[in-house]
FIGUTOR-348377 format. One record per residue (C-alpha): residue number from 1; chain; residue in one letter; x, y, z. Coordinates in steps of 0.05 Angstrom, whole numbers. Layout:
<recs>
[NUM A A [X Y Z]] ...
</recs>
This chain:
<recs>
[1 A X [2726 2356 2726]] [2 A X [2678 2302 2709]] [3 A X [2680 2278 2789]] [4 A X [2665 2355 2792]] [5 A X [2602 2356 2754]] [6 A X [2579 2276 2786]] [7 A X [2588 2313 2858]] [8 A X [2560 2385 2859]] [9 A X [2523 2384 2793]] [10 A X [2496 2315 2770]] [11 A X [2426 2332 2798]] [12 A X [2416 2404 2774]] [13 A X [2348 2401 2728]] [14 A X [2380 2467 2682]] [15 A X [2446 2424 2682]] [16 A X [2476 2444 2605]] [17 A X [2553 2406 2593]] [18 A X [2597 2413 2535]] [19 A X [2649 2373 2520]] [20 A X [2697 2419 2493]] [21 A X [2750 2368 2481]] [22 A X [2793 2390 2416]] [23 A X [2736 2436 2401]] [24 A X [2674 2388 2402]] [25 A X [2608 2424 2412]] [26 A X [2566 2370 2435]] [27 A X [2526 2388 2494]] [28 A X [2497 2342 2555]] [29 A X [2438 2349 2605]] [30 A X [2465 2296 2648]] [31 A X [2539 2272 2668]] [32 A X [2528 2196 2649]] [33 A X [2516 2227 2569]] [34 A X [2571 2261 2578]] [35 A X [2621 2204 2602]] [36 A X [2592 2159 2558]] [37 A X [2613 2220 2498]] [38 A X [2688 2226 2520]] [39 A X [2689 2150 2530]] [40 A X [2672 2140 2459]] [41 A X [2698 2196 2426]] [42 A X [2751 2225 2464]] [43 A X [2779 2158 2503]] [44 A X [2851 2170 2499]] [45 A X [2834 2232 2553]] [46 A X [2790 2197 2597]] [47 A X [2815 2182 2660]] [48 A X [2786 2158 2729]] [49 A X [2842 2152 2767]] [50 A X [2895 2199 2775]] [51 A X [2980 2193 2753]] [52 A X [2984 2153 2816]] [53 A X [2936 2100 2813]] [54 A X [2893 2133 2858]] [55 A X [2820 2150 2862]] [56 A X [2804 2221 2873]] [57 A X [2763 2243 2923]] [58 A X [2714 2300 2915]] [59 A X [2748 2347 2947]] [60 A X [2811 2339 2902]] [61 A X [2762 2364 2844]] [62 A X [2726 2425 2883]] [63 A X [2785 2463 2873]] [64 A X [2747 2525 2874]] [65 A X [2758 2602 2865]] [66 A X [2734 2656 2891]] [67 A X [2677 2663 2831]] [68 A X [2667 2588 2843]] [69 A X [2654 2592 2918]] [70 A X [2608 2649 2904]] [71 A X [2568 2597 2857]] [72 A X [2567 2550 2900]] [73 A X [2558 2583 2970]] [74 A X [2494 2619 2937]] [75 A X [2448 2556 2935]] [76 A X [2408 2569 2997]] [77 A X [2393 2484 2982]] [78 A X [2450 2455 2977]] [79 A X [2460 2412 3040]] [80 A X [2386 2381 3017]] [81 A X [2425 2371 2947]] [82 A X [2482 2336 2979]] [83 A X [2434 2293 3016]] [84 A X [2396 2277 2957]] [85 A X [2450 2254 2929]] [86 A X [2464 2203 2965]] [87 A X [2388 2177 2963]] [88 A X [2391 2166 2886]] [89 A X [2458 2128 2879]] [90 A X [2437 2063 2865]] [91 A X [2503 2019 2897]] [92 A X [2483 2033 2966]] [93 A X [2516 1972 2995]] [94 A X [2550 1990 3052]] [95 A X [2623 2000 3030]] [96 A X [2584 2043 2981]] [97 A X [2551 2090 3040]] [98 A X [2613 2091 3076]] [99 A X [2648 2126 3019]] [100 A X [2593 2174 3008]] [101 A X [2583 2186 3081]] [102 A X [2654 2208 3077]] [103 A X [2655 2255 3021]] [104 A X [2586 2290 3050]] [105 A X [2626 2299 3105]] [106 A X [2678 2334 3054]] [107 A X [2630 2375 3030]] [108 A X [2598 2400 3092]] [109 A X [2665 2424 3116]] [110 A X [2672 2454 3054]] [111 A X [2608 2484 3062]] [112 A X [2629 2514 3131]] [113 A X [2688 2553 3096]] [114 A X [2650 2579 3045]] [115 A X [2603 2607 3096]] [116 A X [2656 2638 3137]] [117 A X [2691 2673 3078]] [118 A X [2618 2708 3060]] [119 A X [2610 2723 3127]] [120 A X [2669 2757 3138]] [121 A X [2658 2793 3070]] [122 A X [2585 2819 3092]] [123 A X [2617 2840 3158]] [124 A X [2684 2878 3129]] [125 A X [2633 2921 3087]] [126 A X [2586 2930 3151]] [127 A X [2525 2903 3140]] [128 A X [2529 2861 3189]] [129 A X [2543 2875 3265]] [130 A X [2585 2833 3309]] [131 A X [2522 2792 3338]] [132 A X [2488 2778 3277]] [133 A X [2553 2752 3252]] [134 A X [2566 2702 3318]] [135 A X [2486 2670 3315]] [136 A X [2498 2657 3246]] [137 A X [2559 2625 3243]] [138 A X [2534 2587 3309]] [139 A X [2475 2564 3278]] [140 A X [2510 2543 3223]] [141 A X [2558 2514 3258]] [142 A X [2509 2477 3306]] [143 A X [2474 2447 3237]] [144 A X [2538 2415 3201]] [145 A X [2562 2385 3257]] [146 A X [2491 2355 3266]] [147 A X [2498 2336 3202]] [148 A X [2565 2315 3196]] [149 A X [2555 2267 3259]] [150 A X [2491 2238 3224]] [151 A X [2531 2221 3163]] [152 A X [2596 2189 3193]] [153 A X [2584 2131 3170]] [154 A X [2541 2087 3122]] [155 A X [2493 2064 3171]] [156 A X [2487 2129 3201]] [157 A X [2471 2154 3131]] [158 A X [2412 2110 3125]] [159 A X [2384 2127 3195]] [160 A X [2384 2199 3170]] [161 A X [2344 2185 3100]] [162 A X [2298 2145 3133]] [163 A X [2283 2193 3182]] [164 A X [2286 2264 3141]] [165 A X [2273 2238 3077]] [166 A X [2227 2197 3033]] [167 A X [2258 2141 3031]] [168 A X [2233 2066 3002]] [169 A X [2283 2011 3022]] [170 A X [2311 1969 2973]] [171 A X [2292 1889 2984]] [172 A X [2358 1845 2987]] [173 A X [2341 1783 2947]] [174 A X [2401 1730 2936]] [175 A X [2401 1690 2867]] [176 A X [2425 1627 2852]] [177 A X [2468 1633 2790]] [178 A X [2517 1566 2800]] [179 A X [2451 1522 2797]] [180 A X [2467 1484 2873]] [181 A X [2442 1479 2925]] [182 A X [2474 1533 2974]] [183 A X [2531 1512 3014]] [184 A X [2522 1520 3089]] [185 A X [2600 1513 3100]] [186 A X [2614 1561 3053]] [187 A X [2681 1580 3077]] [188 A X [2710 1625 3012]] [189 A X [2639 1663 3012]] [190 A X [2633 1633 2937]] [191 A X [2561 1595 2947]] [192 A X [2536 1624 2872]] [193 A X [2486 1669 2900]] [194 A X [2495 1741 2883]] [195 A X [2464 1793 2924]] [196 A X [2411 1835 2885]] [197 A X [2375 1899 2905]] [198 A X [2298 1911 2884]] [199 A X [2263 1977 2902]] [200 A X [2184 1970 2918]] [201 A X [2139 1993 2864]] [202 A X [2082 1990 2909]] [203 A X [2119 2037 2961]] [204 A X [2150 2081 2905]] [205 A X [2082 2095 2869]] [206 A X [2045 2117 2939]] [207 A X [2106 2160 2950]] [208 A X [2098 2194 2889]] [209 A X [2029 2202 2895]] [210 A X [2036 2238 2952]] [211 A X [2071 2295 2918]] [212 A X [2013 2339 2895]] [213 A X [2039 2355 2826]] [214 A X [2051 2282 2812]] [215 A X [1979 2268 2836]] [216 A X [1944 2318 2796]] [217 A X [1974 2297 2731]] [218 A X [1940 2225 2743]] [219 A X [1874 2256 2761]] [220 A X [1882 2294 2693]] [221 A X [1838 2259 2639]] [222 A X [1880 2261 2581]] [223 A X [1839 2227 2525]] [224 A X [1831 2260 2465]] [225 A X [1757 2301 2450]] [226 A X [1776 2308 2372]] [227 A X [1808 2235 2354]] [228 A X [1876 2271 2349]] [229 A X [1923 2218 2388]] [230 A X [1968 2253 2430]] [231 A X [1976 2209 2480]] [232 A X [1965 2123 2503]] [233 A X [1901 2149 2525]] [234 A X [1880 2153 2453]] [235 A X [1910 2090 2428]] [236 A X [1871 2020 2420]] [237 A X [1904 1991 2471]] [238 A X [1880 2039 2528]] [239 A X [1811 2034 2500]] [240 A X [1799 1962 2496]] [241 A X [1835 1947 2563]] [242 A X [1786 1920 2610]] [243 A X [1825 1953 2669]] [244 A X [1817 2022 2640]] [245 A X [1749 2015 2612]] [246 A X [1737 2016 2679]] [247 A X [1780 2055 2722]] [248 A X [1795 2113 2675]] [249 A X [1848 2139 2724]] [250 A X [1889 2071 2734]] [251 A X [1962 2082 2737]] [252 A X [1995 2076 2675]] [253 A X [2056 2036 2690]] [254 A X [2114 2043 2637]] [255 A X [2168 2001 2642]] [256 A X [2245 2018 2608]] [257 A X [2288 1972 2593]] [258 A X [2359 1990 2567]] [259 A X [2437 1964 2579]] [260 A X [2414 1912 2635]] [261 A X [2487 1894 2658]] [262 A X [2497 1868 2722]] [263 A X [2547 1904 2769]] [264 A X [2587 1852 2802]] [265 A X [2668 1856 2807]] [266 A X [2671 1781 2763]] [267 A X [2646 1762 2698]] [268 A X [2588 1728 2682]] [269 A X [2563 1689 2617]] [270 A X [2502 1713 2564]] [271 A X [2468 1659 2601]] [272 A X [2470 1676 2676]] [273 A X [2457 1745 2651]] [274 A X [2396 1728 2608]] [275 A X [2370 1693 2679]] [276 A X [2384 1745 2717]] [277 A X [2348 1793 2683]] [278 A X [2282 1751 2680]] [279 A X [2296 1735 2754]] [280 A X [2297 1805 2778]] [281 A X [2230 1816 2735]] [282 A X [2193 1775 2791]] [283 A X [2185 1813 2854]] [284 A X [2164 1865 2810]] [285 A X [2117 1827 2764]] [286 A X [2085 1794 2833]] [287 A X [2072 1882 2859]] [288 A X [2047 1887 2792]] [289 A X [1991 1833 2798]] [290 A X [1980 1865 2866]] [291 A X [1966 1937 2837]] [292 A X [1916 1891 2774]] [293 A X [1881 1873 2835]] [294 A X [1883 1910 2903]] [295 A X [1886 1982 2908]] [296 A X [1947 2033 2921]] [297 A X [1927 2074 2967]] [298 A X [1961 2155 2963]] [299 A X [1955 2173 3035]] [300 A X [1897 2216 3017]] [301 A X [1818 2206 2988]] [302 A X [1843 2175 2926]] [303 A X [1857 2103 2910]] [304 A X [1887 2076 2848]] [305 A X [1892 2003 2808]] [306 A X [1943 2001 2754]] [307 A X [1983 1959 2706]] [308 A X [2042 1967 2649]] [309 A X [2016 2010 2594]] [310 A X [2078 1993 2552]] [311 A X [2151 1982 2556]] [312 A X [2207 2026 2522]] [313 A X [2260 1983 2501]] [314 A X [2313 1977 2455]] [315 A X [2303 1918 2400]] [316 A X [2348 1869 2438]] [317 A X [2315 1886 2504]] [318 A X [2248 1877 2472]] [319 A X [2262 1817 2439]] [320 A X [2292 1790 2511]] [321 A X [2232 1808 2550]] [322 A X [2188 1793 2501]] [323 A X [2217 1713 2502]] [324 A X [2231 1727 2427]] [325 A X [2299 1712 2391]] [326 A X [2350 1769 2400]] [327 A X [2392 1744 2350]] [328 A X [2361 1765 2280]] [329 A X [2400 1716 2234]] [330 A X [2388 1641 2276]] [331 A X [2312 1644 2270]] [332 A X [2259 1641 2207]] [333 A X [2213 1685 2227]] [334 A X [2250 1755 2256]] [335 A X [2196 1809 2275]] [336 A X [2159 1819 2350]] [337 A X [2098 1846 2313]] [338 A X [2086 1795 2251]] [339 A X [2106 1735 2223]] [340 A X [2154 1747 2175]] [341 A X [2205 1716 2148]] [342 A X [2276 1750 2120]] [343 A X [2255 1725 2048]] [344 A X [2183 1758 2060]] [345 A X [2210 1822 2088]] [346 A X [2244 1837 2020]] [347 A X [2186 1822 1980]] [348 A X [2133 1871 2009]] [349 A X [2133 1935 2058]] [350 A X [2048 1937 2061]] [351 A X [2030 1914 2137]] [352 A X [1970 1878 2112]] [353 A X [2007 1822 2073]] [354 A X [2041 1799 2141]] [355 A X [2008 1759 2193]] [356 A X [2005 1802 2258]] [357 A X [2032 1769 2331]] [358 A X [1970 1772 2377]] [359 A X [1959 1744 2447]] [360 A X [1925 1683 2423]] [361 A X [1976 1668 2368]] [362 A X [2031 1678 2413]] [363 A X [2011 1635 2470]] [364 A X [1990 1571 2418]] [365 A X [2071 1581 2396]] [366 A X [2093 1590 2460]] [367 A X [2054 1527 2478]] [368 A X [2084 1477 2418]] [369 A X [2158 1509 2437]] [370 A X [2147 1491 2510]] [371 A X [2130 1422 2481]] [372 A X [2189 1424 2423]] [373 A X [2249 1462 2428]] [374 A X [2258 1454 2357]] [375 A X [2202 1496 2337]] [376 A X [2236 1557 2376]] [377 A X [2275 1575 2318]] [378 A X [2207 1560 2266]] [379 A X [2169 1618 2307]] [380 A X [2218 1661 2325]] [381 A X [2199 1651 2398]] [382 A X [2241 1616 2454]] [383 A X [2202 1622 2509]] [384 A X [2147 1654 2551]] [385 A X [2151 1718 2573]] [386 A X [2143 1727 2646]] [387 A X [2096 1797 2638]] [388 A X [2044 1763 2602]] [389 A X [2032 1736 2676]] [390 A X [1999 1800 2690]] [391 A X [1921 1803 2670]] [392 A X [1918 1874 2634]] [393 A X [1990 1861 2593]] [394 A X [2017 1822 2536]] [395 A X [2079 1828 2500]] [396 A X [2044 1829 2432]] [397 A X [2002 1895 2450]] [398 A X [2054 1933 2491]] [399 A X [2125 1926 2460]] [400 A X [2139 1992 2434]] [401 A X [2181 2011 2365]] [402 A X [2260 2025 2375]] [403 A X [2255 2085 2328]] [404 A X [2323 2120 2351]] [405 A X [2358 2053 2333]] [406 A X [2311 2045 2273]] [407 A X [2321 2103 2247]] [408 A X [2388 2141 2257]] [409 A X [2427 2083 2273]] [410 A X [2388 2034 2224]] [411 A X [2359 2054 2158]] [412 A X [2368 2126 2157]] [413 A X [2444 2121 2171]] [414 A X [2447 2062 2117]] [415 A X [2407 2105 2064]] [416 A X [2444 2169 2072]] [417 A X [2504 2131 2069]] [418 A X [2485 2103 1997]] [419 A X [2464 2166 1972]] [420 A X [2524 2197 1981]] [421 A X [2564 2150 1956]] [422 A X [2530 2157 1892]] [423 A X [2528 2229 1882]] [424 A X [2611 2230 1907]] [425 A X [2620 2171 1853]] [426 A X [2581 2212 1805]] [427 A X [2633 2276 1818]] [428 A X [2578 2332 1842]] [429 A X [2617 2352 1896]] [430 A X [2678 2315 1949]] [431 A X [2678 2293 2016]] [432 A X [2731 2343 2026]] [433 A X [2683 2383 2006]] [434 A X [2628 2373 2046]] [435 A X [2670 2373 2108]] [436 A X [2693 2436 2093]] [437 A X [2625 2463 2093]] [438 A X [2604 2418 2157]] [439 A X [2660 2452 2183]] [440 A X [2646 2524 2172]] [441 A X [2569 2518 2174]] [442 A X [2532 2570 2213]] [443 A X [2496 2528 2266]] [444 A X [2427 2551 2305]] [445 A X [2447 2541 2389]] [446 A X [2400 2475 2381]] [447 A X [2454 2453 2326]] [448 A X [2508 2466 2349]] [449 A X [2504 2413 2415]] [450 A X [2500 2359 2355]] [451 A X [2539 2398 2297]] [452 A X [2563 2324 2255]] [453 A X [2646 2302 2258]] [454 A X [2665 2302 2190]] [455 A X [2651 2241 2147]] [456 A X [2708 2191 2135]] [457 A X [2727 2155 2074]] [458 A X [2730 2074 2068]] [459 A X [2757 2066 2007]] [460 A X [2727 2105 1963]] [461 A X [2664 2101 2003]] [462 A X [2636 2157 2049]] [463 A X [2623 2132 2122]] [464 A X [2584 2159 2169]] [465 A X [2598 2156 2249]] [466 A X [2543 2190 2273]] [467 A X [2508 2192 2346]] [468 A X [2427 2181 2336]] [469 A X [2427 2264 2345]] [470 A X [2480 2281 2304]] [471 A X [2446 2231 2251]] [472 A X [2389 2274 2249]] [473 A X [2414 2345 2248]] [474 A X [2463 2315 2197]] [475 A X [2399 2292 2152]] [476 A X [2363 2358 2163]] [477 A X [2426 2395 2137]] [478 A X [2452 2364 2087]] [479 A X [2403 2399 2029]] [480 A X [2451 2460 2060]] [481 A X [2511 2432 2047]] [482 A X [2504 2402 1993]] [483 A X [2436 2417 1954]] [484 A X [2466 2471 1906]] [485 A X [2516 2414 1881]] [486 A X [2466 2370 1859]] [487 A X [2413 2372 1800]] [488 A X [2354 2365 1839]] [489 A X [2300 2341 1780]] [490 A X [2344 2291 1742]] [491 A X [2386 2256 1806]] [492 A X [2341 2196 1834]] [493 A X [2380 2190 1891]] [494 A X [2375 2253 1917]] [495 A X [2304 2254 1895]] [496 A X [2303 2188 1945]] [497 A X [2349 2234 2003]] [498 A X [2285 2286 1992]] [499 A X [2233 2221 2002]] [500 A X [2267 2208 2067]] [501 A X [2262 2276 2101]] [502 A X [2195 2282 2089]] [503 A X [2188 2205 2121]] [504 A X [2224 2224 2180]] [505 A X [2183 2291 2187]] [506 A X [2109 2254 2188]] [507 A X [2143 2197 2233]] [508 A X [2177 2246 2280]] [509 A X [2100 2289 2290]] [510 A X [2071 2288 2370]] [511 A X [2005 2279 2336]] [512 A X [1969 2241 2288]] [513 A X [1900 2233 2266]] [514 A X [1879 2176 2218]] [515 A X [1884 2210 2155]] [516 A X [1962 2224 2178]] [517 A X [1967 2146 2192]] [518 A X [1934 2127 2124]] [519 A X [1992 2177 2094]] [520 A X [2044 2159 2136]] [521 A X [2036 2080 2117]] [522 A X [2037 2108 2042]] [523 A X [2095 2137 2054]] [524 A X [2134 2085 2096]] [525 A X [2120 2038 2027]] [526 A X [2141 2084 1978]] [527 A X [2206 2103 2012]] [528 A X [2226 2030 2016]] [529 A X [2205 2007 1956]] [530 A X [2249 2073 1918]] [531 A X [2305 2044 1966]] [532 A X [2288 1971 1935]] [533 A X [2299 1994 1858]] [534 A X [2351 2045 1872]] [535 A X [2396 2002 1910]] [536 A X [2427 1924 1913]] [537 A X [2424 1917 1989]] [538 A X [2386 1871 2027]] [539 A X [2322 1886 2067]] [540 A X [2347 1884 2140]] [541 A X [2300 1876 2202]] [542 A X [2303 1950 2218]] [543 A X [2279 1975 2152]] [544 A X [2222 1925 2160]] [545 A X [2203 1938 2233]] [546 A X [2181 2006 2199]] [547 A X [2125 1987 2158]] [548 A X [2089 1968 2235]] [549 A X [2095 2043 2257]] [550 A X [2027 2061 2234]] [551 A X [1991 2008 2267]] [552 A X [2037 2017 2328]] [553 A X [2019 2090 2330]] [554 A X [1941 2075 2325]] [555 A X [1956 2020 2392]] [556 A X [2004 2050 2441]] [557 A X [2017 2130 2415]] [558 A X [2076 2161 2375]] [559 A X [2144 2129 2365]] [560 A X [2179 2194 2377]] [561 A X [2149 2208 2440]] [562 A X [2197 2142 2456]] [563 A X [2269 2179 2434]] [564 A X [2329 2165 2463]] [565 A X [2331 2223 2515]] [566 A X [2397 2246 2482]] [567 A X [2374 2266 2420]] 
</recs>
């Protein structure tokens, strides 16, 4: 079913997937969430191949009924669908296109029957005469064997994109991961260059601009008229960039970073990864000094500069790109945005009494690192990062916050957790209990695609194991299921639980003004500082990456505007 969905459904916009397994409720907008769900949760009945060893081809999943073909005969677009397809799937090598060339070729004779069998059903019922029927099915006909011709094969395939299609060609770039020289009697094909794919940004951006809808939303001037910021527009950053000052319309470039892997069939080290990674940032950090400089042109009147507003990263990403130390217990000083140190981080939660990373700051340690090694682990930075090479970026103004790891899977998981371990210890109600009610809770539609598993015991200790969605609907619940159990003016820790939900409502807001910032840093302090007194645990670099949200707000726009898509 899941080869189902990847075929004839992956690309549908409305596209809503539940899992259904043993009754779960969670629901996807894309087929990747939803593998990566029944992976996770439901692994013992995940399956790719079949009982023989064999992969599946679409067409042993389409088997369809007669409300099925119905479905799927009614989409007046679907040949363009299969087509697209095979224009966003990103291993086109050419085994790849071969394979997808074939099952097109599935689908189009698929396609045919379905056609036939509504024919046939319009003409048993008369409303449709004998000639009508025969130009039809000849036209029809006449198109899918076009069709089916053109996509015979992978390099037939690409002839047909190009032609039909906007289409930008990947660049083939070879890398050098054994650290030789290239052999050139290489006779087992094992030089240690791997074969990477890197799709223009230059080309891509003019492509898009093209589209009218795409275009207009660039011309739109979205600053703020009443200091409300809603948007980067509004933020420091955008303000104070030269590039922008400007050219108020410059493309706003923002880069995402998340689960670089590299999809080769052997392994490869940390290491080779690591270099890979900053390797493939070059052609693309060399079109970005282009677009600083020289203008991309839409095919029209308009012409555009443009450079990386921010990137959207997870912590380890961000630390990677950034050239900072990814892991947070080797080095003295653990934060991309200050200077502090693990002792410091416990000792305060007011921004002001840590020194802030800037550009200039940054470069003077990358400097003395690039001269001592030794001091890497003293400033908490390794190496230079290669997008401070552009003239409008630096990593110090334009690495975003991780809230949904923050957050749900950082100090709001390890908070809750606490709290109800206390109130269980101090007998107001059982986690037998509260699973109960979890379990018979009446759930809005919005809930429901994140209702929370029940919550497991270690020892006597309530765990939680809890998706960054199901973390939240789980916090915004729980005064349901459990808030009658509890005396609300005497208990400090659920006094603290309260503290946090109103936290996470100001943080989680699409707008802010500065009054809401000055509150909002009030708030972040309290809340830790309650955490501090109430419980013996130490201060760990996600709490602290917290207390920066304000100012990171006031730079670059709202954290929550930067969500893991699946919440």
């Amino acid at each position: 079913m899941l080869k189902h969905y990847e075929y004839v459904h992956n690309y549908d916009k409305n596209l809503q997937l539940s899992c259904g397994v043993s009754g779960c409720a969670k629901v996807y907008r894309s087929v990747r969430y939803l593998k990566k769900h029944i992976q996770q949760y439901h692994s013992d009945l995940f399956h790719l191949n079949d009982a023989n060893g064999q992969e599946e081809t679409v067409l042993d999943y389409l088997n369809l009924g007669s409300e099925e073909i119905d479905e799927f005969g009614g989409n007046e677009n679907n040949d363009a669908d299969v087509i697209d397809i095979t224009s966003n799937r990103p291993d086109q090598t050419h085994p790849a296109s071969d394979a997808i060339a074939f099952e097109v070729g599935g689908l189009l004779m698929l396609s045919n029957e379905i056609l036939v069998q509504k024919l046939r059903r319009h003409f048993e019922i008369g409303s449709l005469d004998e000639t009508g029927f025969a130009d039809i099915l000849n036209q029809h006909n006449a198109l899918t064997s076009n069709l089916s011709e053109a996509l015979s094969s992978g390099s037939k395939l690409q002839t047909y994109v190009k032609k039909h299609m906007t289409y930008i060609e990947p660049i083939s770039i070879s890398l050098n991961v054994s650290g030789d020289a290239p052999d050139d009697d290489d006779s087992d094909g094992d030089d240690g260059m791997l074969p990477m794919q890197y799709i223009p940004i230059l080309k891509t951006l003019k492509a898009l601009l093209n589209q009218e809808d795409v275009l207009a939303q660039v011309l739109e001037d979205r600053r703020s008229k009443d200091g409300v910021i809603r948007d980067f527009c509004d933020g420091d950053v955008f303000r104070e960039s030269p590039l922008f000052q400007q050219h108020p319309n410059a493309l706003q470039v923002m880069l995402y970073n998340d689960e670089f892997s590299c999809t080769i069939h052997c392994a490869i080290g940390a290491r080779i990864t690591k270099f890979l990674q900053f390797t493939l940032c070059l052609p693309l950090i060399n079109d970005l000094k282009l677009l600083e400089t020289e203008v991309c042109v839409d095919g029209s009147n308009y012409h555009f500069y443009g450079t990386v507003s921010f990137v959207a990263a997870d912590n380890l990403a961000a630390h990677g790109l950034g050239g900072f130390f990814e892991n947070f217990s080797s080095a003295l000083k653990l934060c991309r945005f200050c200077n502090a140190t693990k002792e410091s981080m416990a000792l305060s939660f007011d921004e002001k009494r840590f020194i802030l990373r800037t550009s200039s700051s940054y470069d003077a340690q990358v400097k003395l690192v690039c001269q001592n090694k030794v001091l890497a682990s003293t400033y908490g930075v390794k190496h230079p990062s290669p997008l401070n090479q552009l003239a409008f970026f630096h990593v110090c103004n334009g690495l975003t916050a991780d809230i949904a790891h923050d957050l749900f899977e950082g100090f709001v998981h390890e908070s809750i957790e606490l709290v109800l371990a206390s109130l269980v210890r101090k007998d107001f109600f059982t986690v037998a209990h509260l699973n109960d009610v979890i379990d018979q809770f009446d759930y809005s539609v919005v809930d429901k695609a994140n209702k929370p598993p029940p919550v497991s015991l270690h020892g006597t200790s309530p765990k939680l194991r809890l998706t960054q969605s199901q973390m939240w609907t789980f916090a915004r619940l729980l005064p349901f299921f459990v808030g009658d159990h509890v005396p609300q003016e005497t208990c400090d820790e659920w006094k603290f639980f309260l503290q946090l939900l109103d936290y996470i409502e100001h943080l989680c807001a699409q707008a802010f003004d500065l009054a809401e910032l000055a509150n909002l840093k009030e708030l972040t302090e309290d809340l830790h500082t309650s955490f501090c007194s109430l419980f013996e645990h130490n201060v760990k670099p996600k709490r602290h990456f917290s207390i920066h949200y304000p100012g990171l707000i006031k730079k670059i726009w709202t954290p929550s505007s930067l969500l893991d898509d699946e919440i």
